[in-house]
N, C-alpha and C positions, 0 to 999 in steps of 0.2 A: 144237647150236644154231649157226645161222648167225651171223655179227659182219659186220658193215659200216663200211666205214670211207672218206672221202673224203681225200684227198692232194691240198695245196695247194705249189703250186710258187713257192718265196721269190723263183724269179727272173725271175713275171710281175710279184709287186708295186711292180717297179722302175721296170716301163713302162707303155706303153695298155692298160688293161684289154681283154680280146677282144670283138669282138662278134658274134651270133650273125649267123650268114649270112641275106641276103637273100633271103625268100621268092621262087619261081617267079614267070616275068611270069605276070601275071592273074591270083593267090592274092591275097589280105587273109590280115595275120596273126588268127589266132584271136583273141587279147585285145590291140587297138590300147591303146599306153598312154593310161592317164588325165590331164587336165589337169591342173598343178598350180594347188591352190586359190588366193587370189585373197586376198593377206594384209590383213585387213580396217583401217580405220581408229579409232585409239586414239583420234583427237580429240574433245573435246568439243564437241556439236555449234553454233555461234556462235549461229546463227537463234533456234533455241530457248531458247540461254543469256539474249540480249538481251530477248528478250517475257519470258521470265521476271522478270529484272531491272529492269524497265522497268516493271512491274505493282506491284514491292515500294519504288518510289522518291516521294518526297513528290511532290506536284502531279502532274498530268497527263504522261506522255511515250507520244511514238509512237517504233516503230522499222524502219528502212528502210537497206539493202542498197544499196552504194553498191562503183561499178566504183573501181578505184586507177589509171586511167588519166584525166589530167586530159582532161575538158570541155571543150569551146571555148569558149574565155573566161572558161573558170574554173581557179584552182589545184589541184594535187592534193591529196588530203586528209591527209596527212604533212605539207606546205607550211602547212597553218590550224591543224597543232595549236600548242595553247600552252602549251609546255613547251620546258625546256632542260635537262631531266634526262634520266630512264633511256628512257621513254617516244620522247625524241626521237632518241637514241641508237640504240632497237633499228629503228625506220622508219627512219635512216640507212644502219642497216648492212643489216637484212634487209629483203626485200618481199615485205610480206603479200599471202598470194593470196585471204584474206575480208577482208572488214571490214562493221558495223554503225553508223548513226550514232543514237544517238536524238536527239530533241528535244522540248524540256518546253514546256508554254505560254506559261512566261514568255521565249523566245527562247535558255536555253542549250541549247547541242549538246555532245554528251560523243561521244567515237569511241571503239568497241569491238573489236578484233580479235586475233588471237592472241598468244601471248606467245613470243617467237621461240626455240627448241632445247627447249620444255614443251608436254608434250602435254593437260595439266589447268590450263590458265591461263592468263590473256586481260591485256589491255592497258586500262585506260580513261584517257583524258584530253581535257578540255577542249578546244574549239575557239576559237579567237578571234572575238568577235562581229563579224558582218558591220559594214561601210560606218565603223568608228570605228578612228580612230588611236591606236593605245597606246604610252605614253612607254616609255622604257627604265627609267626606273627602280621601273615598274610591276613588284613581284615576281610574277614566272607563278605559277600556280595547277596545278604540277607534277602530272603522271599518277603514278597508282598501278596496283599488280600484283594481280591478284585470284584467287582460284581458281575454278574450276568450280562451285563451291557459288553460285547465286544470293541464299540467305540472309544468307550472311555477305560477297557481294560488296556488296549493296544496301546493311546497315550500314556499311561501310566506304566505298563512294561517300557515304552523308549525312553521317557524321560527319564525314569528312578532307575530299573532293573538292571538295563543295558550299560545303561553307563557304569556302574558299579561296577557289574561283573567284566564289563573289559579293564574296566581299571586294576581291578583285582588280578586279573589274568597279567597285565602289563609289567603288576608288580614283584609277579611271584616270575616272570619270565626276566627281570632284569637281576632276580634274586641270582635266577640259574646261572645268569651271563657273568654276574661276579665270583658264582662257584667253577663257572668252567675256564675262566681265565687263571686264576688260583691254580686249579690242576693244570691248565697249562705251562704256568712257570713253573711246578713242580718237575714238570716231561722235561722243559729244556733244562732246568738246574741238572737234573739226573742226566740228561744227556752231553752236558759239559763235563759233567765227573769223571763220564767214562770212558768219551771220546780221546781223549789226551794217552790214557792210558792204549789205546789200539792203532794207535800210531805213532811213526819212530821220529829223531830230531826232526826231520823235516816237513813233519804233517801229513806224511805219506801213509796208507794203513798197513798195516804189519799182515794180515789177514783176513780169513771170510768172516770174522766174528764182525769186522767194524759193519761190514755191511748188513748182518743180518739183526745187529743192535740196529744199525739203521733203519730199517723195516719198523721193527718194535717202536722207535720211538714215530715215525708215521703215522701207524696205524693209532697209536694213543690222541695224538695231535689230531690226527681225522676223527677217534671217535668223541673229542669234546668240542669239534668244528660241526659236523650231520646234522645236532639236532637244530640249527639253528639255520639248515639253508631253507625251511617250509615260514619259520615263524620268524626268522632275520627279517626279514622287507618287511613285514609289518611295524618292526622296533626301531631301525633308523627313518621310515616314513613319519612317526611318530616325531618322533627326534628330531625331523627335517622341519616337522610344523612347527613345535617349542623354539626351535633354536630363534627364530627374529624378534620374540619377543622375551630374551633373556637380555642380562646386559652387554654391553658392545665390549667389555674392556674384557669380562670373563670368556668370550666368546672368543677373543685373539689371543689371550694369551693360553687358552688353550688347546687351538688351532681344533678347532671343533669341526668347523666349516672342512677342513681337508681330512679328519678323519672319518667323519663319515660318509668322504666319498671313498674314501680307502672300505670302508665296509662295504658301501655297495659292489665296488670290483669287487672285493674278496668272494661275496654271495654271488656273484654271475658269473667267475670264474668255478666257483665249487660246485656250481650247478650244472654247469659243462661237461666240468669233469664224472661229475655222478650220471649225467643222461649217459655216456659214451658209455660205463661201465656197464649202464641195465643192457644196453645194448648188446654186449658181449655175453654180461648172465644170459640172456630170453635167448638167445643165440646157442647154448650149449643145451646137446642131448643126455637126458638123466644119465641116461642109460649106456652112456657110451665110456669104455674104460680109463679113457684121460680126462674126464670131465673136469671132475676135482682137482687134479694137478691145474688144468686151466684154468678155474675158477681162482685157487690160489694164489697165481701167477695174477689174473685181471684184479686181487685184491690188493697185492703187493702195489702193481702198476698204477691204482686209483689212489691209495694213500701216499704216492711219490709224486703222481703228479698235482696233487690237490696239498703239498707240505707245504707251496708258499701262498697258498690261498689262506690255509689254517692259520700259520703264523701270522697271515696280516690281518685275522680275524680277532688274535689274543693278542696283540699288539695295541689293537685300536678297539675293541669293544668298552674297553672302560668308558669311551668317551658317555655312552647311553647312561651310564648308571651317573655318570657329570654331569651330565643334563638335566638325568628326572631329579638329582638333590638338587640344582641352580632352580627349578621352578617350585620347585616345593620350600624355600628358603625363604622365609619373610621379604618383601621387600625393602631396599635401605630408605630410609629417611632422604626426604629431595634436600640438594643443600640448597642456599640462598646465594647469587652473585656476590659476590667482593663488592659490587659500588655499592649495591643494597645495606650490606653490611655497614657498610661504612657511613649512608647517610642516617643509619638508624642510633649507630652509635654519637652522632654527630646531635642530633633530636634527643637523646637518651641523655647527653650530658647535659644540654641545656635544660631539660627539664629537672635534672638533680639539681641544677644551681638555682632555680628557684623554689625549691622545695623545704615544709618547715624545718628538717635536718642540716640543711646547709646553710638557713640563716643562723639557726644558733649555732653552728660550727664558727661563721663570719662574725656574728654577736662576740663571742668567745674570744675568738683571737680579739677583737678590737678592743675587748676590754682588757685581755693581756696587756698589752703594748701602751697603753694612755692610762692605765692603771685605776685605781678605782675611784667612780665618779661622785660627785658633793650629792646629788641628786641622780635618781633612778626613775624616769618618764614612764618605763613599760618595764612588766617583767617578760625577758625572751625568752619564759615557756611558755606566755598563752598571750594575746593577741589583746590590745590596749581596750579599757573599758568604756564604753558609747556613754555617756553621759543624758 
């Protein structure tokens, strides 16, 4: 039998491997190499993760695909989120080449996109609501890390996410309600100052100036009442829930219960008043030479008929920012009934009367009084000796 054998030379594998010679011009080698495949993508896929996501979350959300290159005129979307945790961190350092954003019916946006050096995990965190200024000492409503699993990403957006970010929203909305009542006592203080002076002893106006101060102070009164007739109902709704589980004595005596029913008329009647107004807007032609004169005239007319709606809005909105500190406020210590007390202190004395303190008190005096004795049985600091 023949033996076959190949011999390898140690002292090619030092250098270039050989290569076989170059086919004749105008040959094709027999088997041109194959491409190398085409190493696929381990990610999970965003699009699909967020419609998923988005279908499993309470209320209504859409979701849409959004470039990371800022808009004109608009921020980029790293720039809106709201957060100062991990979240802000990995958009610092890395840039995402997806992202999703949803948005729910009620106006939040949560940003979706990958989770930066993971190939099974995404990013979601809050955006900051359009057109509203948020204090610093507003706590953010921090993103969380999610995995690929849409089941368990959805519970953990409702449980953690949601609730944060409306609380955050909650707080920085009653922040406003306390700046906007502040300016409104500033409107009426200014409008007490000046009112006196535009009318004569009798209260009567002296001229057109009182009225057209009058306007001015409306229209101020209207624009710190507007913003609050979209996101009002949701703040006394709130309020409406807290209030039975606060205490009963704070709750009367600050008649909580009837201001915020004063709020809710205030918000159905300003709401009123603003439907009739669009009405009158959408009803005038650009183009037509009195538009503007009308226009002005239907502005005058909405902030006149909406001034007692305003005022019982700055009147009575304190009560919300009374509420959210009554639940946010320790609760007090339960006290004990009066007989309780009383049989305990009853139990309490008798157990000091026979306690070792009280007999050498009783030792004490008796030996005062009968003075001191021929013979001493025990000594009454420590208990007679057992023989």
């Amino acid at each position: 039998m023949a033996s076959h054998y190949v011999a390898i030379d140690d002292a090619s594998l030092d250098g270039p491997m050989p290569t076989s010679p170059a086919p004749p011009g105008g040959s094709k080698p027999a088997h041109p190499p194959a491409p190398s495949p085409r190493q696929p993508d381990l990610r999970a896929d965003l699009a699909e993760f967020a419609e998923e996501l988005s279908g499993r979350l309470p209320s209504s959300w859409t979701a849409a695909v959004h470039e990371h290159a800022a808009e004109e005129g608009q921020l980029p979307l790293s720039e809106r989120v709201w957060d100062y945790g991990h979240v802000s961190w990995a958009l610092s350092e890395f840039t995402p080449h997806r992202s999703t954003v949803l948005t729910s019916d009620s106006g939040i946006e949560l940003l979706v996109t990958d989770r930066p050096l993971r190939k099974h995990g995404f990013l979601i965190a809050a955006f900051e609501p359009r057109g509203s200024g948020f204090d610093t000492t507003t706590r953010t409503p921090n993103g969380i890390v999610v995995s690929n699993d849409p089941v368990r990403a959805a519970s953990r957006v409702t449980t953690r996410l949601l609730p944060r970010c409306q609380e955050a929203v909650r707080e920085t909305q009653l922040s406003q309600v306390a700046k906007s009542v502040a300016a409104g006592q500033r409107v009426l203080a200014e409008w007490d100052a000046v009112s006196d002076s535009l009318c004569d002893a009798d209260h009567w106006p002296l001229d057109g100036r009182y009225g057209l101060r009058q306007q001015v102070r409306d229209a101020e009164m209207w624009a710190q009442f507007a913003p609050f007739l979209e996101r009002g109902q949701a703040l006394v709704a709130h309020a409406e829930e807290t209030l039975p589980l606060l205490d009963p004595a704070g709750r009367v005596a600050g008649r909580w219960a009837y201001r915020l029913g004063a709020l809710r008329e205030a918000l159905d009647g300003g709401a009123r008043v603003q439907a009739e107004f669009q009405v009158v807007a959408e009803a005038l032609l650009p183009d037509h030479p009195r538009s503007k004169a009308v226009f002005a005239d239907a502005v005058a007319m909405r902030n006149a008929e909406g001034w007692h709606y305003s005022l019982t809005w700055m009147n009575n909105s304190g009560v919300l920012v009374d509420i959210a500190r009554a639940d946010k406020a320790p609760p007090a210590p339960p006290t004990r009934p009066l007989r309780a007390q009383q049989v305990r202190s009853t139990r309490a004395e008798a157990a000091r009367s026979w306690s070792p303190h009280a007999a050498r008190q009783i030792t004490a005096a008796i030996e005062k009084n009968a003075g001191p004795p021929a013979i001493r049985f025990f000594n009454s600091s420590r208990p007679p000796r057992s023989r």
